[in-house]
Backbone as JSON Lines, residues from 0, in Angstrom:
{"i":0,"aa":"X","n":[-3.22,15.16,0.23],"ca":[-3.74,14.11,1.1],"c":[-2.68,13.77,2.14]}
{"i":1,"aa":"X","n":[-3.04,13.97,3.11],"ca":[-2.36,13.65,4.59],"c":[-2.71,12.44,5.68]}
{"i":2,"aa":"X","n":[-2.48,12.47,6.62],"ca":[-2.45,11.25,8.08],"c":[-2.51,10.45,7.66]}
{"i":3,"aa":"X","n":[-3.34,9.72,8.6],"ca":[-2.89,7.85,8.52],"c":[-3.11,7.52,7.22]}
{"i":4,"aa":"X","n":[-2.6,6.54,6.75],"ca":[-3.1,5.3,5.77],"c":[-3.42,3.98,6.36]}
{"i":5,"aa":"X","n":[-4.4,3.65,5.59],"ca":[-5.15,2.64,5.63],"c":[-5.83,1.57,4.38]}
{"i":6,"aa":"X","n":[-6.0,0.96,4.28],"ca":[-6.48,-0.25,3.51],"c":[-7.69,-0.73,3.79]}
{"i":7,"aa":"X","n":[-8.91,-0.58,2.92],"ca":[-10.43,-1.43,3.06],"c":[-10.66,-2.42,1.91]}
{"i":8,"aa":"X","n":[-11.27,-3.57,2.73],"ca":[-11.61,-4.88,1.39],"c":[-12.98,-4.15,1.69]}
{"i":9,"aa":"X","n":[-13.75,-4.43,0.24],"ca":[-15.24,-4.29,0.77],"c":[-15.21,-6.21,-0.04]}
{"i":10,"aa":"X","n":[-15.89,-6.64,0.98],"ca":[-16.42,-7.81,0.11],"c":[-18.34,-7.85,-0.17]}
{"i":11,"aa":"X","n":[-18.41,-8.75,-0.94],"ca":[-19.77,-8.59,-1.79],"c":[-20.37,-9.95,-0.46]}
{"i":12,"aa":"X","n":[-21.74,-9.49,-0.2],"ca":[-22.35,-10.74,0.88],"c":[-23.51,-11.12,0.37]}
{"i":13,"aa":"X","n":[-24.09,-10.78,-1.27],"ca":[-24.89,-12.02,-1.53],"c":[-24.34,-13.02,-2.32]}
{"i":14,"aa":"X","n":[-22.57,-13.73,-2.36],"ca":[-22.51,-14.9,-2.4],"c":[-22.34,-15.86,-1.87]}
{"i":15,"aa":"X","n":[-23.3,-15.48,-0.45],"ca":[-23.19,-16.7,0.52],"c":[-21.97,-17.39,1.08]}
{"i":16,"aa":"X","n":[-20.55,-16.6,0.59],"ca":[-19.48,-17.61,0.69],"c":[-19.37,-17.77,2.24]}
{"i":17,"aa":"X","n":[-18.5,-18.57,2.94],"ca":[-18.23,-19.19,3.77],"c":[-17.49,-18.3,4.47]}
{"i":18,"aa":"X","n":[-16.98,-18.66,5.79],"ca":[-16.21,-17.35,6.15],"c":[-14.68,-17.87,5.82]}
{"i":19,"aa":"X","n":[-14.94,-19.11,5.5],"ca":[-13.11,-19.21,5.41],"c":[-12.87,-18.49,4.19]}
{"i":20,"aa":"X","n":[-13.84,-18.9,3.39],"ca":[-13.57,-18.07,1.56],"c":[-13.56,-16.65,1.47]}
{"i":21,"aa":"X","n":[-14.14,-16.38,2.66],"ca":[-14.37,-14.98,2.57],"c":[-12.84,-14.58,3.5]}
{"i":22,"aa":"X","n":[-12.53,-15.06,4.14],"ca":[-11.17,-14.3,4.69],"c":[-9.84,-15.04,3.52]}
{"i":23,"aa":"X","n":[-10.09,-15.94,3.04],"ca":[-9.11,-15.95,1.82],"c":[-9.16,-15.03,0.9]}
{"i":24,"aa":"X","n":[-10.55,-14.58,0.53],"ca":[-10.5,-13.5,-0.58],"c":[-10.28,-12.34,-0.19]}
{"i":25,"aa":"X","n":[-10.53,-11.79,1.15],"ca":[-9.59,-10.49,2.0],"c":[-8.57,-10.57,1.79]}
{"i":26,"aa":"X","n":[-7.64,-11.8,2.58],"ca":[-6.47,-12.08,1.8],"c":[-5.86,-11.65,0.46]}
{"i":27,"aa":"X","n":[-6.2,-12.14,-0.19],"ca":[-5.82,-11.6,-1.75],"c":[-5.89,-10.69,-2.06]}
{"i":28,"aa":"X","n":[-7.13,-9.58,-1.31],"ca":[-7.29,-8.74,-2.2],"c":[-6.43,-7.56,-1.35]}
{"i":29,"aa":"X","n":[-5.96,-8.0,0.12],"ca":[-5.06,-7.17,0.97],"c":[-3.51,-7.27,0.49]}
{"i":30,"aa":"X","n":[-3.0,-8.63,-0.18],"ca":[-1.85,-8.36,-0.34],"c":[-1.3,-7.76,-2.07]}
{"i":31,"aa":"X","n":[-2.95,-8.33,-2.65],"ca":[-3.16,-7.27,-4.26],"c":[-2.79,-5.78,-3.82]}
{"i":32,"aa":"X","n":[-3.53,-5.56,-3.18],"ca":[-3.73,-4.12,-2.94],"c":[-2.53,-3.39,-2.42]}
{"i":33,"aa":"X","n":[-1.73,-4.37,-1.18],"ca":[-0.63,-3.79,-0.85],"c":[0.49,-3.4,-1.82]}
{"i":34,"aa":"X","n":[0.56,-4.92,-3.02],"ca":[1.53,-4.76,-3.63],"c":[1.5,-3.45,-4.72]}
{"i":35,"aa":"X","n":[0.41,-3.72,-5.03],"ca":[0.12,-2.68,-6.25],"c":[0.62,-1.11,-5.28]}
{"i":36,"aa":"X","n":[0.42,-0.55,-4.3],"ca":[0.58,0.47,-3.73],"c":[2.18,0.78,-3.2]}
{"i":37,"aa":"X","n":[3.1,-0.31,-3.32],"ca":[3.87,-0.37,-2.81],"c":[4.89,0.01,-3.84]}
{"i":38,"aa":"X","n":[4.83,-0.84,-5.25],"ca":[5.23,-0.27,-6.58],"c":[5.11,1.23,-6.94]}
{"i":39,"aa":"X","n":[3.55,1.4,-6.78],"ca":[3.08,2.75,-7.36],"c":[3.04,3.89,-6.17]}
{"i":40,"aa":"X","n":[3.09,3.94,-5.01],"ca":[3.2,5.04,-4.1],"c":[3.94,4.18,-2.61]}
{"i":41,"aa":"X","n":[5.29,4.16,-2.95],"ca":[5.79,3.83,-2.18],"c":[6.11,4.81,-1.04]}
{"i":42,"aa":"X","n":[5.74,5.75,-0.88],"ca":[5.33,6.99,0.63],"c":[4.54,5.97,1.2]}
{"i":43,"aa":"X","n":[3.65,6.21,0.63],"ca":[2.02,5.58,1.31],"c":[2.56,4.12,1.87]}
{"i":44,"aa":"X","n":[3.01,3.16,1.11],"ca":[3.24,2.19,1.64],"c":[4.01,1.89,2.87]}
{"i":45,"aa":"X","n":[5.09,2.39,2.85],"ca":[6.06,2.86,3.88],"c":[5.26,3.54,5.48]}
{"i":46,"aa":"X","n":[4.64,4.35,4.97],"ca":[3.63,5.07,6.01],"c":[3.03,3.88,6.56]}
{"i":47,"aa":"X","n":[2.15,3.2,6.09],"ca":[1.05,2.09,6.09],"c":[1.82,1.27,6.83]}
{"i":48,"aa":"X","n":[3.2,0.59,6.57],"ca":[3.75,-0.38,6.77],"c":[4.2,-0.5,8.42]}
{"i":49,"aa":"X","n":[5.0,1.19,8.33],"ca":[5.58,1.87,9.94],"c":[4.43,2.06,10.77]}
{"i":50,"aa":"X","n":[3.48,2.34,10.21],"ca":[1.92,2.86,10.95],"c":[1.52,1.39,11.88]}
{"i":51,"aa":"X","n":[1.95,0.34,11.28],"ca":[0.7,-0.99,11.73],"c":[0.0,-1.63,11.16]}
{"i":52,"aa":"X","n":[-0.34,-1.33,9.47],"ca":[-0.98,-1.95,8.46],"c":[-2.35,-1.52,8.62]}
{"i":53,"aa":"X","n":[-2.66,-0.69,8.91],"ca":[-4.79,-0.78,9.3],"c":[-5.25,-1.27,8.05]}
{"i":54,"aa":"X","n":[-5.66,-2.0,8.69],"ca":[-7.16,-2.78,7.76],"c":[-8.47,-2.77,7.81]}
{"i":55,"aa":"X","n":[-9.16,-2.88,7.34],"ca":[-11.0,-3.26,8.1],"c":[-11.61,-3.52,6.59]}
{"i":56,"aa":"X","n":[-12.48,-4.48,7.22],"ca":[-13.45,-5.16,6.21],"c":[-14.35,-5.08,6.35]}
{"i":57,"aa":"X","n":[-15.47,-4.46,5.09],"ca":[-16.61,-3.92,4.94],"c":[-17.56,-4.89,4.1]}
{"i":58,"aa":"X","n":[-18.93,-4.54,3.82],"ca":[-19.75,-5.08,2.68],"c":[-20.25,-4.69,2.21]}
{"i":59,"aa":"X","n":[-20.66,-5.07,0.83],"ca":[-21.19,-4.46,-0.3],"c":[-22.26,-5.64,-0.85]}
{"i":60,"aa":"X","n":[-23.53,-4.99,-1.02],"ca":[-24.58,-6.1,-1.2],"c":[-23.97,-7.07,-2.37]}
{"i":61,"aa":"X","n":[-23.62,-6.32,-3.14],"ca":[-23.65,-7.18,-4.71],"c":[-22.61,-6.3,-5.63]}
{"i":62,"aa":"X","n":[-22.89,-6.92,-6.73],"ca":[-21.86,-6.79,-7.91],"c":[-21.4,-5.2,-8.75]}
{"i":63,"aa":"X","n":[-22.81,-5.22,-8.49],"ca":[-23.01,-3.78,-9.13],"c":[-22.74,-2.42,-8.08]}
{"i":64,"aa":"X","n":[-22.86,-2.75,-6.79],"ca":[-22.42,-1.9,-6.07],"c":[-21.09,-2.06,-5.39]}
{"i":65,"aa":"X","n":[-20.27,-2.63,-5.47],"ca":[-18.78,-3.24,-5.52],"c":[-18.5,-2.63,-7.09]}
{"i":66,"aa":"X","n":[-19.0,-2.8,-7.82],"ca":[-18.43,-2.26,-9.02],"c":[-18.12,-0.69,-9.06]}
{"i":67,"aa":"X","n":[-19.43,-0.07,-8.23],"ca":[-19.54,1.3,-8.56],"c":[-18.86,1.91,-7.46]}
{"i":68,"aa":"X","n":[-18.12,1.22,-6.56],"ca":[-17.14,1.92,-5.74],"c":[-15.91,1.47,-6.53]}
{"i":69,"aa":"X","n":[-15.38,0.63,-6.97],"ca":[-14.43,0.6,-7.67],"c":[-14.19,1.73,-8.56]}
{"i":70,"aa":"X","n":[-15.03,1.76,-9.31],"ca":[-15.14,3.28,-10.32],"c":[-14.98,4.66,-9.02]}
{"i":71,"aa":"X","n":[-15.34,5.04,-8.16],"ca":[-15.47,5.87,-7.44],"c":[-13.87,6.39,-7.18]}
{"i":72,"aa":"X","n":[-13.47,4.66,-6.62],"ca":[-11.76,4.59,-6.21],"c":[-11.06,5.29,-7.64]}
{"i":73,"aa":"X","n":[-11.27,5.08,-8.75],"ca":[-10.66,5.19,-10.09],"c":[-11.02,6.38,-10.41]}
{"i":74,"aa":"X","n":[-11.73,7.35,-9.91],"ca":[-12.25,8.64,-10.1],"c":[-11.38,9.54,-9.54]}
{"i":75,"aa":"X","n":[-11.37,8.72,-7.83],"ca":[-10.49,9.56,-6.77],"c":[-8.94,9.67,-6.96]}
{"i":76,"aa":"X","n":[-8.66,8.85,-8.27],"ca":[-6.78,8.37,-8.35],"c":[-6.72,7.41,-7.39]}
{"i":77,"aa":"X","n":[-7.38,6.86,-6.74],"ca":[-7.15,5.84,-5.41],"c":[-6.52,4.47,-5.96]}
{"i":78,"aa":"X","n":[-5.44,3.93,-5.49],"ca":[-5.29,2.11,-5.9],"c":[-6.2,1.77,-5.29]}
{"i":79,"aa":"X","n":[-6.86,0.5,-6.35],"ca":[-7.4,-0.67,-6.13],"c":[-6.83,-2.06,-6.79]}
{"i":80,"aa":"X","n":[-7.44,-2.85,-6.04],"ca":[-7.33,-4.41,-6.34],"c":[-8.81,-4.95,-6.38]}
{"i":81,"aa":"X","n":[-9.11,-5.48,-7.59],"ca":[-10.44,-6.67,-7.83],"c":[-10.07,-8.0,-7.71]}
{"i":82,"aa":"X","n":[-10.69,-9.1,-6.93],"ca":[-10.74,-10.38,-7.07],"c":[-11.54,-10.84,-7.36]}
{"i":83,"aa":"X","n":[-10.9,-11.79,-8.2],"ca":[-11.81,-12.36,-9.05],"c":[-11.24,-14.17,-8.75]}
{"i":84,"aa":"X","n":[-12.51,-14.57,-8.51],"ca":[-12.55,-16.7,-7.68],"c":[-11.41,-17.52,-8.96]}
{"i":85,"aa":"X","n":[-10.5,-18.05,-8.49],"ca":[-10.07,-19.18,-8.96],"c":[-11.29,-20.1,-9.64]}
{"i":86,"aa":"X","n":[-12.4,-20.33,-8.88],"ca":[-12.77,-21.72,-8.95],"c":[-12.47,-22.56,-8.7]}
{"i":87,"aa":"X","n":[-12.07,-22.89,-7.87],"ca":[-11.61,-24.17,-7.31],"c":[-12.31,-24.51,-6.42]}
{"i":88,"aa":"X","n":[-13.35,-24.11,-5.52],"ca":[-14.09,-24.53,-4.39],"c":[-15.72,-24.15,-4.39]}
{"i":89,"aa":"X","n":[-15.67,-22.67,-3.93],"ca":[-17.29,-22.31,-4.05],"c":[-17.85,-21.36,-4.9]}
{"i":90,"aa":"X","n":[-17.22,-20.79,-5.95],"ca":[-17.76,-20.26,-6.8],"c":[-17.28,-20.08,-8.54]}
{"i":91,"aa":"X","n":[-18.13,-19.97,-9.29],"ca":[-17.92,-20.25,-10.47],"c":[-16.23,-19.33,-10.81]}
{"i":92,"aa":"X","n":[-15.07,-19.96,-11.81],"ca":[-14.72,-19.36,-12.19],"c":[-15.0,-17.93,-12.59]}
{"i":93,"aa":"X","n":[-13.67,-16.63,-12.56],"ca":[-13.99,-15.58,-13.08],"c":[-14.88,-14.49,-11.89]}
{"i":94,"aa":"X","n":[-15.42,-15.05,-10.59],"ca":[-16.53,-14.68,-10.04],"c":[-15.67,-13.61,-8.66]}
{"i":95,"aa":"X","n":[-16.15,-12.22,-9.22],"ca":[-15.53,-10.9,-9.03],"c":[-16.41,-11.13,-7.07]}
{"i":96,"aa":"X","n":[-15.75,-11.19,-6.01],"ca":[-15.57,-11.28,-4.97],"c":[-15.52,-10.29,-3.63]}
{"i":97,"aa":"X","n":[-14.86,-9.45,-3.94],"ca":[-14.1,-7.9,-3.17],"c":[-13.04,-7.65,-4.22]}
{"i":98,"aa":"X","n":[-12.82,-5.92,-3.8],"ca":[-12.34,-4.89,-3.54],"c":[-11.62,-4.58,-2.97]}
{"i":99,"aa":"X","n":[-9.99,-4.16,-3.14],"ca":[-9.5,-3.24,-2.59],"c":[-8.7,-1.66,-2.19]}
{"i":100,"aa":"X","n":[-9.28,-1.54,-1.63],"ca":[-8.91,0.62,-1.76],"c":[-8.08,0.74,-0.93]}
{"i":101,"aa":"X","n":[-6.59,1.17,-1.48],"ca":[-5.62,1.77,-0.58],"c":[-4.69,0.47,-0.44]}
{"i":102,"aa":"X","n":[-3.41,0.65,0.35],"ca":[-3.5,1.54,1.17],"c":[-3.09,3.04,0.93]}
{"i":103,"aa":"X","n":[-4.32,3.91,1.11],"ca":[-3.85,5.12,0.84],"c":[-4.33,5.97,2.07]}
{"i":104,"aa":"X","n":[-4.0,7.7,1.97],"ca":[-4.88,8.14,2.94],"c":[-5.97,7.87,3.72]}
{"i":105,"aa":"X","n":[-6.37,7.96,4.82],"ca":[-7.77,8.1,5.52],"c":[-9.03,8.56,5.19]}
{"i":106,"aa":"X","n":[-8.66,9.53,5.02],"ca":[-9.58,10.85,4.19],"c":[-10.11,10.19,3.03]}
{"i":107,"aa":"X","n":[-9.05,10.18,2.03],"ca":[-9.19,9.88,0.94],"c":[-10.13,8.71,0.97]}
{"i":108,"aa":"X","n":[-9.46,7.6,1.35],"ca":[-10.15,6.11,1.46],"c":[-12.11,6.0,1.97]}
{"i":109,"aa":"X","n":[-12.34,7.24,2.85],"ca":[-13.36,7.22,3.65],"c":[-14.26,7.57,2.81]}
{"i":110,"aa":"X","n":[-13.69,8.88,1.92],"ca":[-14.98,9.39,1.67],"c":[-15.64,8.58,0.16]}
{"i":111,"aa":"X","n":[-14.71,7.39,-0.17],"ca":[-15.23,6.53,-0.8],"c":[-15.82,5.31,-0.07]}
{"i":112,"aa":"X","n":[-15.58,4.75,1.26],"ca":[-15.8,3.64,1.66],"c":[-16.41,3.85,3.27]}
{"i":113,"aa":"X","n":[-16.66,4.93,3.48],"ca":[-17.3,5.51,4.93],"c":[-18.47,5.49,5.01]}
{"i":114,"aa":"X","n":[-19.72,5.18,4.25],"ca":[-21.16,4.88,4.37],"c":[-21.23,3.59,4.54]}
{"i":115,"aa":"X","n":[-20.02,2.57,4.04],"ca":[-20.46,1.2,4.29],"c":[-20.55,0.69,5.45]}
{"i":116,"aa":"X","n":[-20.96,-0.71,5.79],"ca":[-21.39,-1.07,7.38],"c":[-19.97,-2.26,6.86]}
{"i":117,"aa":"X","n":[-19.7,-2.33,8.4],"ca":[-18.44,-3.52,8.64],"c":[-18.91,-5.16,8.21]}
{"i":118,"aa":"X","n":[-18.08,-6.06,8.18],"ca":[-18.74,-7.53,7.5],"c":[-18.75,-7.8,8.84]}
């Protein structure tokens, strides 16, 4: 696996959240994702880091299909990060949110997260 690296949240959009909740839980799940990649494939991170950070945020109807790209990522060897709500504001404790894939290859990242539409 070669060129750019990159980083995708997919977040889930039937829980109505708000957009502030929803760019807090990008948040989390961008600097989950970074850290975890940074420990475990510190190339990639380094790349990612010198590159510009690419990001982009996607959606995923629901739970079960956020789930089954997660598994996809875990198929491919890909890092991910799951968030899961505090509770503290708009959704029940425990309540699984977004996804995050990479930052790893392009390639790699796409051909798990390249059919989705942008949030």
């Amino acid at each position: 696996m070669g060129g750019e690296i990159k980083q995708v949240v997919v977040m889930r959009t039937d829980l109505k959240m708000g957009r502030g909740k929803m760019a807090a839980q990008a948040g989390h799940a961008f600097v989950m994702g970074a850290e975890r990649v940074r420990l475990t494939h510190p190339g990639w991170y380094a790349d990612w880091w010198d590159g510009g950070q690419k990001k982009i945020v996607l959606k995923a109807s629901g739970l079960e299909s956020l789930r089954g790209l997660k598994m996809d990522a875990i198929r491919a060897g890909l890092p991910y990060a799951e968030v899961s709500d505090a509770g503290h504001t708009q959704l029940d404790p425990g309540t699984v949110t977004c996804v995050s894939v990479g930052p790893a290859p392009e390639s790699a990242v796409d051909r798990i997260t390249g059919d989705l539409k942008l949030l």
